[in-house]
PDB file of the backbone (N, CA, C, O) and the ligand in Angstrom, with CONECT records:
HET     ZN  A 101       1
ATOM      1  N   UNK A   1     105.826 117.774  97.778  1.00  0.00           N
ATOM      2  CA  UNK A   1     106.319 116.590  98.486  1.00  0.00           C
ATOM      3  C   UNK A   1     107.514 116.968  99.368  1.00  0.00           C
ATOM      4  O   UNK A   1     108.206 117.930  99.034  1.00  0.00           O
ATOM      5  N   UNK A   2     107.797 116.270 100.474  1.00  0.00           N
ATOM      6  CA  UNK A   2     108.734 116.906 101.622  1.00  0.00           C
ATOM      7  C   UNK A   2     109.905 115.425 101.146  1.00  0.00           C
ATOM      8  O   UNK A   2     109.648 114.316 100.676  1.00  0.00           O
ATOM      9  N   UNK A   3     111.249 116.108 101.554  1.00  0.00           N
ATOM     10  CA  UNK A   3     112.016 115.373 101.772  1.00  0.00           C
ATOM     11  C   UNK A   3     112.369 114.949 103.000  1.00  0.00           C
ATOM     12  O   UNK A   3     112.491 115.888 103.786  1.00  0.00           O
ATOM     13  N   UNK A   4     112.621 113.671 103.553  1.00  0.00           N
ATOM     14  CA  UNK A   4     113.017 113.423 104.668  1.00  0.00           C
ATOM     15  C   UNK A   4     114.406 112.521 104.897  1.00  0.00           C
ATOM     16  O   UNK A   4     114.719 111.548 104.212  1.00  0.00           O
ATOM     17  N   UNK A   5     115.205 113.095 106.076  1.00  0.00           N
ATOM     18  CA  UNK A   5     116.275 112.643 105.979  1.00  0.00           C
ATOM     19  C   UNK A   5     116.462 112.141 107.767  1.00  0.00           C
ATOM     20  O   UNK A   5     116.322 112.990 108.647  1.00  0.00           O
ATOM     21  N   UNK A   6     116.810 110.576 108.125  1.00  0.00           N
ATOM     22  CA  UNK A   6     116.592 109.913 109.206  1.00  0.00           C
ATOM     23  C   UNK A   6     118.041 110.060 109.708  1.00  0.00           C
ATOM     24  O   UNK A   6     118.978 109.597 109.058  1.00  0.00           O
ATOM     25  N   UNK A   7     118.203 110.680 110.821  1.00  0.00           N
ATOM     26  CA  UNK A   7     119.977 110.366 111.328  1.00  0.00           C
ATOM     27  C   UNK A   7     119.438 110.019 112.997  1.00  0.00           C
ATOM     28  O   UNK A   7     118.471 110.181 113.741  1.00  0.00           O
ATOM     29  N   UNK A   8     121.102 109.307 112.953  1.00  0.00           N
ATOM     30  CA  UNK A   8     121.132 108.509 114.544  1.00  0.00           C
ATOM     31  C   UNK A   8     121.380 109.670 115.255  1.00  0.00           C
ATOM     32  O   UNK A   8     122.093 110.470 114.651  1.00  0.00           O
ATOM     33  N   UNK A   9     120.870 110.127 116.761  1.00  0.00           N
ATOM     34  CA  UNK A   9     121.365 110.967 117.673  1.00  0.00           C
ATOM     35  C   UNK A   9     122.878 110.226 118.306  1.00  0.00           C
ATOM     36  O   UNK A   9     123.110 109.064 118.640  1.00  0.00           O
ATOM     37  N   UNK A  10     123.809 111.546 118.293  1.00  0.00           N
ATOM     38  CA  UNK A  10     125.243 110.582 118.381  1.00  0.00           C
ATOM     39  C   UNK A  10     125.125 110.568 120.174  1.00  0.00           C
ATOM     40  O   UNK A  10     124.700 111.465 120.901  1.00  0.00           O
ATOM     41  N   UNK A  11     125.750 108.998 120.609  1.00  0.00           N
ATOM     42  CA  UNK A  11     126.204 108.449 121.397  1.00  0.00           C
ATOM     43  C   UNK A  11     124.426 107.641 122.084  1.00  0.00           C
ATOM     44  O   UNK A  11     123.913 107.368 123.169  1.00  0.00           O
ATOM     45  N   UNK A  12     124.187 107.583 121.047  1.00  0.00           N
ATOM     46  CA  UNK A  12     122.182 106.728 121.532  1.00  0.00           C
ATOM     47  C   UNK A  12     122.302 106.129 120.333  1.00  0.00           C
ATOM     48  O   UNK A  12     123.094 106.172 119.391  1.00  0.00           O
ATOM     49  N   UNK A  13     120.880 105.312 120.733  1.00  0.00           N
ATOM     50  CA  UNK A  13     120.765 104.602 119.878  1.00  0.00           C
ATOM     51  C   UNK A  13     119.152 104.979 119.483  1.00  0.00           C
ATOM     52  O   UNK A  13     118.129 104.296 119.518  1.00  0.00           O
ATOM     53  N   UNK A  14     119.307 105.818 119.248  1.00  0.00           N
ATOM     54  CA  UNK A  14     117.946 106.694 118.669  1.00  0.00           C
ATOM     55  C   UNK A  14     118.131 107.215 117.738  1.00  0.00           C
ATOM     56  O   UNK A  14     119.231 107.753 117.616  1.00  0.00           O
ATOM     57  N   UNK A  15     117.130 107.311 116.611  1.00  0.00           N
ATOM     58  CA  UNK A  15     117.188 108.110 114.863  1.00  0.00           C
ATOM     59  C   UNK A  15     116.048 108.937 115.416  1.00  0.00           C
ATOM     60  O   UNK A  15     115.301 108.539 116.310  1.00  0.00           O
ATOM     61  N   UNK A  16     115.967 110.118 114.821  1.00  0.00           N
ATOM     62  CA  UNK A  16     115.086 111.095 114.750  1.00  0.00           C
ATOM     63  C   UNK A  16     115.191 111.648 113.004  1.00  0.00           C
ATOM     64  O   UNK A  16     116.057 111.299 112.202  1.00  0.00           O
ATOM     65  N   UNK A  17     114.496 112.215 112.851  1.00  0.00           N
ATOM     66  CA  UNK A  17     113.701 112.093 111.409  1.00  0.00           C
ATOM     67  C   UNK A  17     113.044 113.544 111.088  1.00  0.00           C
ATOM     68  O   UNK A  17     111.956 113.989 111.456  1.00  0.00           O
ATOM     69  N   UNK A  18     114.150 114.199 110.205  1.00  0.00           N
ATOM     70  CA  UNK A  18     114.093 115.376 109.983  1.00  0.00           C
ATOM     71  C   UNK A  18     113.472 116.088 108.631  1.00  0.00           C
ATOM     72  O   UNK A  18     114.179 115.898 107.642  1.00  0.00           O
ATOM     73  N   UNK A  19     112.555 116.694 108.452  1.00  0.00           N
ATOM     74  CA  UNK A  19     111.819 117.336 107.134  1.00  0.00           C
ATOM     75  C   UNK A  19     112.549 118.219 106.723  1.00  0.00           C
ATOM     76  O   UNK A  19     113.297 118.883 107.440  1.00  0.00           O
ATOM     77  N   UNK A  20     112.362 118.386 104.967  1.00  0.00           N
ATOM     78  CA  UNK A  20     113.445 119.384 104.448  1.00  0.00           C
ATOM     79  C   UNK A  20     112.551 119.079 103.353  1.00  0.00           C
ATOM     80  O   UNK A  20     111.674 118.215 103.361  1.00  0.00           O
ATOM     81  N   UNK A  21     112.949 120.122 102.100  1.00  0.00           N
ATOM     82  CA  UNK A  21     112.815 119.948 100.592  1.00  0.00           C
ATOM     83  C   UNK A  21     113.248 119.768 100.053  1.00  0.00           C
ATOM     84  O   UNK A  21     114.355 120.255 100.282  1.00  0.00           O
ATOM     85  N   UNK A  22     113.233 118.952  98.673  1.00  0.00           N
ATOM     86  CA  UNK A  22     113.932 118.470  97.333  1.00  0.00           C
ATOM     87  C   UNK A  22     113.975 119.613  97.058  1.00  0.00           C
ATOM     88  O   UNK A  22     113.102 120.444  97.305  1.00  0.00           O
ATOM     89  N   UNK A  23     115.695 119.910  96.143  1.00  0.00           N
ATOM     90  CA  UNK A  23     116.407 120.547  95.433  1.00  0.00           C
ATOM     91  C   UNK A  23     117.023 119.751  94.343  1.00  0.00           C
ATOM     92  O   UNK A  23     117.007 118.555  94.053  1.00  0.00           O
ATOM     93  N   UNK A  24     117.655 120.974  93.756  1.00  0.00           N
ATOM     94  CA  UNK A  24     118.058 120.341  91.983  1.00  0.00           C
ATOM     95  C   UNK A  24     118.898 119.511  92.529  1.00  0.00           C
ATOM     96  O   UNK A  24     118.760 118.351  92.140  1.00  0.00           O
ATOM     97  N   UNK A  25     119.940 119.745  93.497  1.00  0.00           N
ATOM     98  CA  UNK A  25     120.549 118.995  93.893  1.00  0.00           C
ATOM     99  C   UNK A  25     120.915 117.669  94.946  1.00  0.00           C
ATOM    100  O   UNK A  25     121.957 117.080  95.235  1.00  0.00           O
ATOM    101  N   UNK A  26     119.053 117.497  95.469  1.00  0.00           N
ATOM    102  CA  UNK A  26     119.206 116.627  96.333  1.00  0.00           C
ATOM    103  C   UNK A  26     118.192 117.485  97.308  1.00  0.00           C
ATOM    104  O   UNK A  26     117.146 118.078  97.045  1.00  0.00           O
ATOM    105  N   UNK A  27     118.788 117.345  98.315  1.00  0.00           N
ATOM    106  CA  UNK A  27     117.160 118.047  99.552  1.00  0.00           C
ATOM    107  C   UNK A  27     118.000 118.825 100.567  1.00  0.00           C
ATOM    108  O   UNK A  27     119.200 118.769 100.836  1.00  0.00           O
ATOM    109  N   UNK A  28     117.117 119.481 100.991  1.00  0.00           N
ATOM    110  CA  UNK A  28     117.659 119.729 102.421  1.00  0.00           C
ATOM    111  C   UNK A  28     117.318 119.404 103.466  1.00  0.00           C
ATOM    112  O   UNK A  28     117.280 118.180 103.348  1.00  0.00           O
ATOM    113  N   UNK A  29     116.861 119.764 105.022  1.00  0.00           N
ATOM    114  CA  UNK A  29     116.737 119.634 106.130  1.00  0.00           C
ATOM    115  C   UNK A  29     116.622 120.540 107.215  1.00  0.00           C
ATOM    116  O   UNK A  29     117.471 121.366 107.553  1.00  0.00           O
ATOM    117  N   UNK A  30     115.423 120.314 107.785  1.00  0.00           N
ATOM    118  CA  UNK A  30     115.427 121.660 108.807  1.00  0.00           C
ATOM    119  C   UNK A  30     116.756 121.539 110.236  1.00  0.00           C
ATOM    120  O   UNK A  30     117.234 120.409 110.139  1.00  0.00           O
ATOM    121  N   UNK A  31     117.353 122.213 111.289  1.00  0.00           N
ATOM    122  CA  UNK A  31     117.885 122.276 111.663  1.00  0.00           C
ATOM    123  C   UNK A  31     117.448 121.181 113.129  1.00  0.00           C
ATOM    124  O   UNK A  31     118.366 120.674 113.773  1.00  0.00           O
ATOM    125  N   UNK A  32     116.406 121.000 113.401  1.00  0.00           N
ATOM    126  CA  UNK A  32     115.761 120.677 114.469  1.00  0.00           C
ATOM    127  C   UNK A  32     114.853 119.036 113.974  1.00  0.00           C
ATOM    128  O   UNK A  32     114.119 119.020 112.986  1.00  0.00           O
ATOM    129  N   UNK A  33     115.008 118.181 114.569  1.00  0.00           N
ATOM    130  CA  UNK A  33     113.909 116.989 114.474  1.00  0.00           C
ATOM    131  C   UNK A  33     112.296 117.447 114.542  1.00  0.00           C
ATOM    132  O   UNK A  33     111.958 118.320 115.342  1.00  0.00           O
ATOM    133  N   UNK A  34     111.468 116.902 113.787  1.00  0.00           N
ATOM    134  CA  UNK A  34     110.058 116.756 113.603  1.00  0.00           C
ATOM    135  C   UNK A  34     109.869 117.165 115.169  1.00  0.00           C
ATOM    136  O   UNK A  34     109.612 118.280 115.625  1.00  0.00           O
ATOM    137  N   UNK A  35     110.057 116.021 115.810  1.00  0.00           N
ATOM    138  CA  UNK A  35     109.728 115.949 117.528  1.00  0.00           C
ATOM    139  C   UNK A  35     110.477 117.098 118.155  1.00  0.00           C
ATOM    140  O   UNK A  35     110.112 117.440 119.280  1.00  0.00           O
ATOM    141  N   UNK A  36     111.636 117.845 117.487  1.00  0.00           N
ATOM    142  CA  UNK A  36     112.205 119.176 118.168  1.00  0.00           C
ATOM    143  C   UNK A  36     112.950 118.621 119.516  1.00  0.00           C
ATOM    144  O   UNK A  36     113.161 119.362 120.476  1.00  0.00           O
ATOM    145  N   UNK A  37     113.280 117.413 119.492  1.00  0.00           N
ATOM    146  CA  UNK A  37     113.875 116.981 120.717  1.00  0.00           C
ATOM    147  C   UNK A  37     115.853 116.444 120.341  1.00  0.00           C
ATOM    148  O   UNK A  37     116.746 116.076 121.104  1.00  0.00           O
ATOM    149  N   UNK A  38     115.805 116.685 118.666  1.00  0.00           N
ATOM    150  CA  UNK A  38     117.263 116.454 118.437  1.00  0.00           C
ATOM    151  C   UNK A  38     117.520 117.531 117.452  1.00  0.00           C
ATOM    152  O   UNK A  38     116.712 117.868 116.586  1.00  0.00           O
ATOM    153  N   UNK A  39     118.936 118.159 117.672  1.00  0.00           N
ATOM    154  CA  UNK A  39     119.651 119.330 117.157  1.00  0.00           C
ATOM    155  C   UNK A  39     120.471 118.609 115.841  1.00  0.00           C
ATOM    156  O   UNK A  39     121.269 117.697 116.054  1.00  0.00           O
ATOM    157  N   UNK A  40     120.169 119.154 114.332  1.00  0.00           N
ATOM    158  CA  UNK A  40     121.619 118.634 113.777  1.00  0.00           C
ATOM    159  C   UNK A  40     122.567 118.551 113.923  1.00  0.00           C
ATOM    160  O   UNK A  40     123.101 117.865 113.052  1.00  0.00           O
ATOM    161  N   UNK A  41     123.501 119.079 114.977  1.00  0.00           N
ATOM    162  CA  UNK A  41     124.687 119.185 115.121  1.00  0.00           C
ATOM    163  C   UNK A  41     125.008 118.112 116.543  1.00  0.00           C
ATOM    164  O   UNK A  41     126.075 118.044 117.153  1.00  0.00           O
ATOM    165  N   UNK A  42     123.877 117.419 116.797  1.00  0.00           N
ATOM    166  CA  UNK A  42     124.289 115.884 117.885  1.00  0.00           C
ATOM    167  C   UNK A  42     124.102 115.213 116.758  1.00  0.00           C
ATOM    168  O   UNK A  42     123.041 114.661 117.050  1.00  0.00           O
ATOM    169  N   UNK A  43     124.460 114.691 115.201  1.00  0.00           N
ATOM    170  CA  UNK A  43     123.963 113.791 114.599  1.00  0.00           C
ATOM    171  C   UNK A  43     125.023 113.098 114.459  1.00  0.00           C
ATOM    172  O   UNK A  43     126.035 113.661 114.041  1.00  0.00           O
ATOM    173  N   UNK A  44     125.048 111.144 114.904  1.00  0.00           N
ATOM    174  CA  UNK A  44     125.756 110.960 114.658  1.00  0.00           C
ATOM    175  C   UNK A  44     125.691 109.955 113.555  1.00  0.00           C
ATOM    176  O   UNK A  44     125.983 108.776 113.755  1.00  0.00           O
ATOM    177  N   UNK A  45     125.297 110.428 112.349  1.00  0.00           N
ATOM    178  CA  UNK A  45     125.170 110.191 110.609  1.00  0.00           C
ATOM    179  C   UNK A  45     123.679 110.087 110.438  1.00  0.00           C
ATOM    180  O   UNK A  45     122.740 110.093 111.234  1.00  0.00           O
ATOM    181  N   UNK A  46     123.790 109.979 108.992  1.00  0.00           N
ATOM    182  CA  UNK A  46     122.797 110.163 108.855  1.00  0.00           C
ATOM    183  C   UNK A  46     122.262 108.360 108.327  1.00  0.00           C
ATOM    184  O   UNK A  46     123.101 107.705 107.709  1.00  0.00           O
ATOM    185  N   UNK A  47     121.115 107.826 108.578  1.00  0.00           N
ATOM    186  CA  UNK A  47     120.876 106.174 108.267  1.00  0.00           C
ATOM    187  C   UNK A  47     120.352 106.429 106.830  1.00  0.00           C
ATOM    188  O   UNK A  47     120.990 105.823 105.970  1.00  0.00           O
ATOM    189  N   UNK A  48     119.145 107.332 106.306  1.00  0.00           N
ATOM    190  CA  UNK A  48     119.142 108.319 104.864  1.00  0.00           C
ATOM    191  C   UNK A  48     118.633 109.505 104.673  1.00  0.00           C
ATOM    192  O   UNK A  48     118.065 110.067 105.609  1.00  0.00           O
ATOM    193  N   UNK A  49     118.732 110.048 103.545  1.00  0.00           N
ATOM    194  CA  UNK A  49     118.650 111.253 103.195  1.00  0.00           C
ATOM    195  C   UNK A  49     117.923 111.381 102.085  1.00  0.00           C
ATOM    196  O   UNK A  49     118.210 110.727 101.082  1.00  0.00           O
ATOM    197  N   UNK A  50     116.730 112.369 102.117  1.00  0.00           N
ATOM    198  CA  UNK A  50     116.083 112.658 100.588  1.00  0.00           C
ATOM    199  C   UNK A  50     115.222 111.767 100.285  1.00  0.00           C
ATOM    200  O   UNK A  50     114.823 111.664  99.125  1.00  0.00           O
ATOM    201  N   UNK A  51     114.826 111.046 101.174  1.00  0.00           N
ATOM    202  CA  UNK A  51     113.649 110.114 100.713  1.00  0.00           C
ATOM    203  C   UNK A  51     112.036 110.985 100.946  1.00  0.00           C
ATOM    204  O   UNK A  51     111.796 111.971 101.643  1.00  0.00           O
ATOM    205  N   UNK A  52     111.237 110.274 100.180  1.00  0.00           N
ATOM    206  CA  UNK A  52     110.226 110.595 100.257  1.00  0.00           C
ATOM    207  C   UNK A  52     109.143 110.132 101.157  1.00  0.00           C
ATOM    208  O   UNK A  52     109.465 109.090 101.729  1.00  0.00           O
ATOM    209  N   UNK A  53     107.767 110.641 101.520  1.00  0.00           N
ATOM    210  CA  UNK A  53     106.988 109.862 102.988  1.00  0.00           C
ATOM    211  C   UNK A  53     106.792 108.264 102.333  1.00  0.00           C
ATOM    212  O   UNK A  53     106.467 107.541 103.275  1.00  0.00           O
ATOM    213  N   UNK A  54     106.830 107.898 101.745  1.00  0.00           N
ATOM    214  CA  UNK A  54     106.272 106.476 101.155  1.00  0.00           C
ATOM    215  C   UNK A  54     107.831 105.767 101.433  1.00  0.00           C
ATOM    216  O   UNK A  54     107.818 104.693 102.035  1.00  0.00           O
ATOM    217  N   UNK A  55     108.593 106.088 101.195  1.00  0.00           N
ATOM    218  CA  UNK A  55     110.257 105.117 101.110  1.00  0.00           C
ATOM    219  C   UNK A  55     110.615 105.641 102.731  1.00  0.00           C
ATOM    220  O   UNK A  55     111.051 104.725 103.428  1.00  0.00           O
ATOM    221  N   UNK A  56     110.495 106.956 103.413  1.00  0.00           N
ATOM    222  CA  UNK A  56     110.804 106.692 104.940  1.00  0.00           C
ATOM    223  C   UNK A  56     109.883 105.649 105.323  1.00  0.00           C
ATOM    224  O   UNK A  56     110.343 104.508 105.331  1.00  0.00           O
ATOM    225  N   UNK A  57     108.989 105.770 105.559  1.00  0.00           N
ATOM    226  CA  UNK A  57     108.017 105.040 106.194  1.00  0.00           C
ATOM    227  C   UNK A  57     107.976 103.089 106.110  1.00  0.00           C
ATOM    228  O   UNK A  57     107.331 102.306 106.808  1.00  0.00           O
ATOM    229  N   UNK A  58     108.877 102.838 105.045  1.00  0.00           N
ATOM    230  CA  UNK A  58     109.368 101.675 104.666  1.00  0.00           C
ATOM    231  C   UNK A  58     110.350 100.994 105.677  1.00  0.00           C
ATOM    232  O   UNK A  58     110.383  99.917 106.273  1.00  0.00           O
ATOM    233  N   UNK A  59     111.423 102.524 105.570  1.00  0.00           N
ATOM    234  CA  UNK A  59     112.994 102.046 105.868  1.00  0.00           C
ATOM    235  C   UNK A  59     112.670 102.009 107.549  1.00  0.00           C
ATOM    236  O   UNK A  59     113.106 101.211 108.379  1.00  0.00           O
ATOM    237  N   UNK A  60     111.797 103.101 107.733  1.00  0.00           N
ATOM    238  CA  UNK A  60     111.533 103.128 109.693  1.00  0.00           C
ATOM    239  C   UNK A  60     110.849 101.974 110.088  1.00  0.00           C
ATOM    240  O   UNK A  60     110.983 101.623 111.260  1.00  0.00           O
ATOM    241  N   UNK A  61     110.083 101.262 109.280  1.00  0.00           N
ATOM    242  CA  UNK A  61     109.402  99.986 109.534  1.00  0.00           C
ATOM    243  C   UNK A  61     110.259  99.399 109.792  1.00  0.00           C
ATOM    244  O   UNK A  61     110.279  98.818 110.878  1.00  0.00           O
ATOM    245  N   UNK A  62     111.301  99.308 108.918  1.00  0.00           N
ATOM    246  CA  UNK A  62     112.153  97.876 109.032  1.00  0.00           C
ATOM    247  C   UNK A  62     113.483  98.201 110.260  1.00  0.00           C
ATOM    248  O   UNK A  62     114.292  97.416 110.756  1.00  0.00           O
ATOM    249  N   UNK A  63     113.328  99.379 110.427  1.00  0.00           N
ATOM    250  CA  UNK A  63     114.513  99.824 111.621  1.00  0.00           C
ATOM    251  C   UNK A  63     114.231  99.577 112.886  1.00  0.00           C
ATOM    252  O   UNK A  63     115.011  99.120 113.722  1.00  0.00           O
ATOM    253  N   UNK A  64     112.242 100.107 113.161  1.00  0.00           N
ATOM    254  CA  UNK A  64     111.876  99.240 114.339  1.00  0.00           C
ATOM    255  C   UNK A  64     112.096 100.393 114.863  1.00  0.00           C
ATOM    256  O   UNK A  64     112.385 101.398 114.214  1.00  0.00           O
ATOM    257  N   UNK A  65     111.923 100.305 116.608  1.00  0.00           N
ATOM    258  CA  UNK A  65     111.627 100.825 117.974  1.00  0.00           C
ATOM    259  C   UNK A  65     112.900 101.400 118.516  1.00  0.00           C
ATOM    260  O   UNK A  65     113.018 101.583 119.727  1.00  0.00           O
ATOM    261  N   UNK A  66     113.978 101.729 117.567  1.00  0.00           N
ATOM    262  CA  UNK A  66     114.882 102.741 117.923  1.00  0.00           C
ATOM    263  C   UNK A  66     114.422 104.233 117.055  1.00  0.00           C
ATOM    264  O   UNK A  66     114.782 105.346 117.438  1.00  0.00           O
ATOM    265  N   UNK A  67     113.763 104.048 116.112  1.00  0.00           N
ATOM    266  CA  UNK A  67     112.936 105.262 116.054  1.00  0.00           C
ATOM    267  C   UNK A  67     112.046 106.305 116.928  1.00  0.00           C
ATOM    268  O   UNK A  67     111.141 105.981 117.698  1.00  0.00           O
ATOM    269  N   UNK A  68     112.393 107.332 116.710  1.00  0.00           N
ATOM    270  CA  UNK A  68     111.452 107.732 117.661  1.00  0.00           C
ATOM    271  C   UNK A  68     110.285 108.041 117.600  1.00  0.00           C
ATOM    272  O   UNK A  68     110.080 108.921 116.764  1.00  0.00           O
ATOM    273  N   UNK A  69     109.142 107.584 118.299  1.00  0.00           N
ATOM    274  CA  UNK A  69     107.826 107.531 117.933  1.00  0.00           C
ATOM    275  C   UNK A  69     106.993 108.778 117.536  1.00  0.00           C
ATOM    276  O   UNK A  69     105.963 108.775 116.861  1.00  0.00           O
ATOM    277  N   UNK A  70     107.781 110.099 118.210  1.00  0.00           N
ATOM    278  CA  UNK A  70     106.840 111.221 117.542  1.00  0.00           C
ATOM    279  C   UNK A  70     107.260 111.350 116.486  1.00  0.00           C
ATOM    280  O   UNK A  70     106.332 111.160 115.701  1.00  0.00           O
ATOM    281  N   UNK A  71     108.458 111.646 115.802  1.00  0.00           N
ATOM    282  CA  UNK A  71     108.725 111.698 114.267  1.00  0.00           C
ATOM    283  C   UNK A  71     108.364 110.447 113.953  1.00  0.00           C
ATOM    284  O   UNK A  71     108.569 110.590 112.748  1.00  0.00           O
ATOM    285  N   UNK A  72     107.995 109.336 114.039  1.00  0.00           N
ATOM    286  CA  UNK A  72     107.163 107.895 113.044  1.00  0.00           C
ATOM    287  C   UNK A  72     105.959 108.501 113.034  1.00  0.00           C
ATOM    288  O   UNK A  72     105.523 108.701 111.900  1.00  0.00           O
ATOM    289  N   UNK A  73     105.207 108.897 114.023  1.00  0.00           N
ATOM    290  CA  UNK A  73     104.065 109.512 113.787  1.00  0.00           C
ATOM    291  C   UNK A  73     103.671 110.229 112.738  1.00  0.00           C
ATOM    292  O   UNK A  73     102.780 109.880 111.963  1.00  0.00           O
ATOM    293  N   UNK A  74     104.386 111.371 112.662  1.00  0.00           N
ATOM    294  CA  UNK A  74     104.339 112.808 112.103  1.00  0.00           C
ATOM    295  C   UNK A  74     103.925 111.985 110.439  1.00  0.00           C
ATOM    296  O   UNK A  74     102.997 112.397 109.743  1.00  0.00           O
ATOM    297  N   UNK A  75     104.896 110.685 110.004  1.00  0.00           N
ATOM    298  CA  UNK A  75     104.487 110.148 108.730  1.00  0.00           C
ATOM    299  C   UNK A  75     103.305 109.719 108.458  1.00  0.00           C
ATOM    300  O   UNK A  75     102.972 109.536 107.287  1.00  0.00           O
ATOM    301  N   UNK A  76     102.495 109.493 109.461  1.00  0.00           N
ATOM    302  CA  UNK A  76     101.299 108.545 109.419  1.00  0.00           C
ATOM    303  C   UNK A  76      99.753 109.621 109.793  1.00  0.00           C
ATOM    304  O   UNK A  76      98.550 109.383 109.897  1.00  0.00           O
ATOM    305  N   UNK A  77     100.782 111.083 109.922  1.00  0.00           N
ATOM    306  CA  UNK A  77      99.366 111.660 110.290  1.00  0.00           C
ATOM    307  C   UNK A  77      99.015 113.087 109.437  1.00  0.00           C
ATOM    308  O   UNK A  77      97.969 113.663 109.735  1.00  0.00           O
ATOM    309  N   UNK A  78      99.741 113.565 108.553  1.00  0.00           N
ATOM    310  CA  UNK A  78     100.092 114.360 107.141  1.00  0.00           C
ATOM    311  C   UNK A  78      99.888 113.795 106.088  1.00  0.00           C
ATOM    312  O   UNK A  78     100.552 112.883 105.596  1.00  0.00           O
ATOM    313  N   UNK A  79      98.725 114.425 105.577  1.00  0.00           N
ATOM    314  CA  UNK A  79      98.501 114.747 103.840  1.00  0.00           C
ATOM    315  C   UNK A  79      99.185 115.656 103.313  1.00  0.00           C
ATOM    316  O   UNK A  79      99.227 116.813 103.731  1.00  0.00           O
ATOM    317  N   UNK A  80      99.981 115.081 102.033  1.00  0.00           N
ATOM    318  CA  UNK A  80     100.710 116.177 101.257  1.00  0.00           C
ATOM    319  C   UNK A  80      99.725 116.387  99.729  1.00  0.00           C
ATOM    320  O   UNK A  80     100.065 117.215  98.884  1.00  0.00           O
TER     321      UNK A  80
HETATM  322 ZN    ZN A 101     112.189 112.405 117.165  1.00  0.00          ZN2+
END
């Protein structure tokens, strides 16, 4: 199972939605967005962290069309 962790791109109003793995201590995160179009280091916070595809796919529903549509995708088109 992948962990996923949703942060706002800082000074937009765009979240991009980053894959990582559960650890003993929580998860990590790759350096780059799903869509490869946002860097961790423009993040300005994170909205969550460490959720799983069933609980992102919840929280991005309810966040709506400041998501960005290729990482919403990426949830809806992967079997784990
Ligand atoms: Zn994206």
């Amino acid at each position: 199972m992948k962990a996923y962790t949703l942060k706002k791109k800082e000074k937009t109003e765009e979240y991009h939605l980053f894959e990582g793995d559960f650890t003993n201590t929580g998860c990590n995160s790759e350096n780059i967005s799903i869509c490869e179009k946002m860097n961790k280091q423009f993040s300005g916070g994170n909205v969550f962290t460490c959720f799983d595809e069933n609980e992102a796919r919840i929280r991005i529903a309810e966040i709506g069309r400041q998501v960005c549509g290729i990482c919403t995708s990426h949830l809806y088109t992967t079997n784990y």
